[in-house]
Legacy VTK file of the C-alpha trace (Angstrom):
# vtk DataFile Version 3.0
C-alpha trace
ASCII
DATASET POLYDATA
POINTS 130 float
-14.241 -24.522 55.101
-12.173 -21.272 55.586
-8.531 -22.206 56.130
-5.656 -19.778 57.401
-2.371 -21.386 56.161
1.129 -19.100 57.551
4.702 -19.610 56.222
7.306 -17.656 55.928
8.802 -18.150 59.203
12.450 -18.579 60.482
15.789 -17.971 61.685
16.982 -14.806 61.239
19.877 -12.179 63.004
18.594 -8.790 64.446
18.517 -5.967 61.895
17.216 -8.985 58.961
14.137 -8.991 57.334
11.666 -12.078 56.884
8.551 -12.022 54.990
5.243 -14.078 56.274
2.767 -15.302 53.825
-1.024 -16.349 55.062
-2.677 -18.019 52.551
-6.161 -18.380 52.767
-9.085 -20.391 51.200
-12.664 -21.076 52.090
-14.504 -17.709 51.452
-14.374 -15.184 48.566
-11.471 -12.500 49.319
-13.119 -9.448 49.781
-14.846 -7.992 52.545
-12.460 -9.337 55.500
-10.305 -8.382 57.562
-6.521 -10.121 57.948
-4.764 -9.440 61.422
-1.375 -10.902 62.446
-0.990 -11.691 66.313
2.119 -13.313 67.741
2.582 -14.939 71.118
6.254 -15.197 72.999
6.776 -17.433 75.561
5.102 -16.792 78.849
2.862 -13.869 77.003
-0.586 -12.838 75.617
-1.076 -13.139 71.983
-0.636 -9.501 71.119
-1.925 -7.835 67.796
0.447 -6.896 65.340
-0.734 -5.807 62.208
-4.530 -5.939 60.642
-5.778 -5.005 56.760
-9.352 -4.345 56.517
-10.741 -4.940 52.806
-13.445 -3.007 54.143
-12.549 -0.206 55.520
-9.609 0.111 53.195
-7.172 0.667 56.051
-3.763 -0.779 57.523
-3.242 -1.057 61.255
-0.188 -1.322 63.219
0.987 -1.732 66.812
3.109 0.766 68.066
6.462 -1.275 68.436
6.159 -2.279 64.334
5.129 0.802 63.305
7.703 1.633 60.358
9.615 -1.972 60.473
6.652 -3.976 59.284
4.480 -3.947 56.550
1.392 -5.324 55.740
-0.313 -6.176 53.006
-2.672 -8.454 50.525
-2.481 -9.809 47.286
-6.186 -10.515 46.177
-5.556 -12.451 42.927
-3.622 -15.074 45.186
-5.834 -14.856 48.068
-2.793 -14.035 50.395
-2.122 -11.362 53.214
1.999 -10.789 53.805
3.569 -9.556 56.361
6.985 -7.648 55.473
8.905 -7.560 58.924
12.352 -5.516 58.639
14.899 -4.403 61.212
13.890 -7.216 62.812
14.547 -7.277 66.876
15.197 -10.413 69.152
12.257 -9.296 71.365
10.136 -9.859 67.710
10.951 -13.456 68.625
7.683 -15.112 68.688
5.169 -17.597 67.325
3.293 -15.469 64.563
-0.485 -16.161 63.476
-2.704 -15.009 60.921
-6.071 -14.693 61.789
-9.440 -13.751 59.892
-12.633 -12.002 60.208
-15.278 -12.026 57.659
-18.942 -10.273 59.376
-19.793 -7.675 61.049
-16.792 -5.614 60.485
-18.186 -2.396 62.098
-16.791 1.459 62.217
-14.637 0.650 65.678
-12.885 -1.733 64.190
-9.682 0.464 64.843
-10.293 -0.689 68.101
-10.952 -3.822 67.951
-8.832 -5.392 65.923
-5.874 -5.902 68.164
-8.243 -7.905 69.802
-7.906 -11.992 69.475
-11.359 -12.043 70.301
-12.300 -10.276 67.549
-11.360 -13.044 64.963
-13.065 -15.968 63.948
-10.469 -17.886 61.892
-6.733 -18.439 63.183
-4.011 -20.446 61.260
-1.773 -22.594 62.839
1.505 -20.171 63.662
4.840 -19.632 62.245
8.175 -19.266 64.466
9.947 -16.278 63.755
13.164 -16.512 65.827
15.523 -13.234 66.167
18.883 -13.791 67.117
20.918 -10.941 68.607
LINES 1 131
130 0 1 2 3 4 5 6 7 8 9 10 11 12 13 14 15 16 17 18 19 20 21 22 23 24 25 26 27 28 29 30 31 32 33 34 35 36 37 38 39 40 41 42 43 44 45 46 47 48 49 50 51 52 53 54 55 56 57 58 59 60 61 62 63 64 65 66 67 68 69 70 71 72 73 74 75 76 77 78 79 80 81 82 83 84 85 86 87 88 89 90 91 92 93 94 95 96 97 98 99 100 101 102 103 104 105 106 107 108 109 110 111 112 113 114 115 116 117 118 119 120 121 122 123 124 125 126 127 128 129
């Protein structure tokens, strides 16, 4: 049974850092691709970060680019998410998700996609204060 597992999460004053773990188990860690998605209050789950085993690649949305970093520990079967300079409006649930087929050439555009995962974990709060 493939199991997402987030921590990592919590309080934190603009301009800190937090770092979110997503531990996962159930399938052999390569050939997958980790994204993190986070969902405010009110708001669509939006993608914020993806690393693709298989196409060797990092992906980032636009408003994380150079304040968040992802990445993946394979030995530990865990994907982190390094968030610095950290914003109130990065207030938000935060959610791994996983997916382990069919990861095709557009996956650049896909894979800020929730529909594009099959696995999700169960969320972290990541609160910003200002």
């Amino acid at each position: 049974e493939v199991q997402l597992v987030e921590s990592g999460g919590g309080l934190v004053q603009a301009g800190g850092s937090l770092r979110l773990s997503c531990a996962a188990s159930g399938f052999t860690f390569d050939g997958y691709a980790i994204g993190w998605f986070r969902q405010a209050p009110g708001k669509e789950r939006e993608g914020v970060s993806c690393i693709s085993s298989v196409h060797d690649r990092t992906y980032y949305a636009d408003s994380v680019k150079g304040r968040f970093t992802i990445s993946s520990d394979n030995a530990k079967n865990t994907v982190y998410l390094q968030m610095n300079s950290l914003k109130p409006e990065d207030t938000a649930v935060y959610y791994c998700a996983a997916r382990l087929w069919g990861l095709s050439r557009n996956w650049y555009e896909i894979w800020s996609h929730p529909q594009g995962y099959d696995y999700w974990g169960q969320g972290t709060q990541v609160t910003v204060s200002s």
